[in-house]
N, C-alpha and C positions, 0 to 999 in steps of 0.2 A: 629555617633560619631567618625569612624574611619579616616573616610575621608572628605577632607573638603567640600564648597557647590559647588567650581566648579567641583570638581570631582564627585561628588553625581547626579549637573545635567547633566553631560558627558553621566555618565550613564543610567541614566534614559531616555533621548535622543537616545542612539544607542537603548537601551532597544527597546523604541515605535518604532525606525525605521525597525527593524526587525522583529515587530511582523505586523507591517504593511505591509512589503513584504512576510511574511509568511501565513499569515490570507486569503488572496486573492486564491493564490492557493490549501488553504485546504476546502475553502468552494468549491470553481471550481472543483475543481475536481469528489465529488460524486455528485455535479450536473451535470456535465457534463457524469458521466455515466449512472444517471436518465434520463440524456435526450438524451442517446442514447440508450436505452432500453427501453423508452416510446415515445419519439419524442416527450413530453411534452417541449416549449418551454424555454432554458436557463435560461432567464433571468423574468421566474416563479417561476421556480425551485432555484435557490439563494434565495431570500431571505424566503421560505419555509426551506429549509437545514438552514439559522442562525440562525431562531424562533424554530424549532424543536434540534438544539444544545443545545439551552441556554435556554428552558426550560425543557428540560431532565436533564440538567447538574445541573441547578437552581433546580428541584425539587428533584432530587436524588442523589446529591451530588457527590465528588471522590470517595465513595464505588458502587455506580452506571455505574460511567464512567469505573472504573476497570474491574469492571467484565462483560463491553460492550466491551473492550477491549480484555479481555480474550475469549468470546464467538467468537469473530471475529476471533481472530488469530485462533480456534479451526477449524472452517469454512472455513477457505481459505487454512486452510493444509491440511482438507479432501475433497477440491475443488478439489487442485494437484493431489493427490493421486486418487480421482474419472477423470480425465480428464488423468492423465496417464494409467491409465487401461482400460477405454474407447478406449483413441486412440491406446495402444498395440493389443488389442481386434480386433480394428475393420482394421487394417492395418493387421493382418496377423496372430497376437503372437512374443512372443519376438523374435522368431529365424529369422522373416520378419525384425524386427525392426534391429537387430543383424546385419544383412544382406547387409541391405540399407546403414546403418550406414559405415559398413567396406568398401563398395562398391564405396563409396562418399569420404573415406578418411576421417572421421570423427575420429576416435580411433588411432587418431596418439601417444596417451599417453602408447598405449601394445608397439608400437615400443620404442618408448624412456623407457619405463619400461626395455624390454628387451632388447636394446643394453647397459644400464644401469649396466646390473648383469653382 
């Protein structure tokens, strides 16, 4: 009611055109890393990933997706965290990492800290 019909279908229009450029690379992409950690081929894996969306999402609703959401972000920050310790670990300990880092000119932000003060 606020807007009239050409503007309603303006919208509605950029709406689909964007979720049609966006749709594509959100399915591609965990297929594409399923099928790089299985070599299961691609274009198996798509339309597996949009049946298994939209019937997870369809039977469990946005209290569902949320907190598939939530588990993941939990997940991938204790990836980090496990993949940084890992590689401190197995390169030396910090003071290796420390080392290679100053060594490489990597910590140019202590020089510019310190000619700063």
């Amino acid at each position: 009611m606020r807007f009239n019909k050409a503007v309603c279908i303006l919208g509605s229009g950029i709406f689909v055109l964007k979720m049609m450029l966006y749709m594509p690379m959100v399915i591609y992409v965990p297929a594409l890393a399923f099928n790089q950690v299985t070599g299961v081929n691609l274009h198996l894996i798509t339309p597996l990933v949009c049946v298994v969306c939209i019937f997870y999402t369809t039977v469990g609703g946005l209290k569902a997706v949320v907190w598939t959401d939530t588990l993941q972000t939990i997940l991938m920050l204790l990836g980090v965290v496990v993949v940084l310790v890992m590689g401190t670990i197995r390169v030396g300990g910090p003071g290796v990492v420390w080392e290679r880092n100053d060594f490489s000119g990597r910590l140019e932000f202590l020089k510019y800290a310190v000619n700063t003060l």
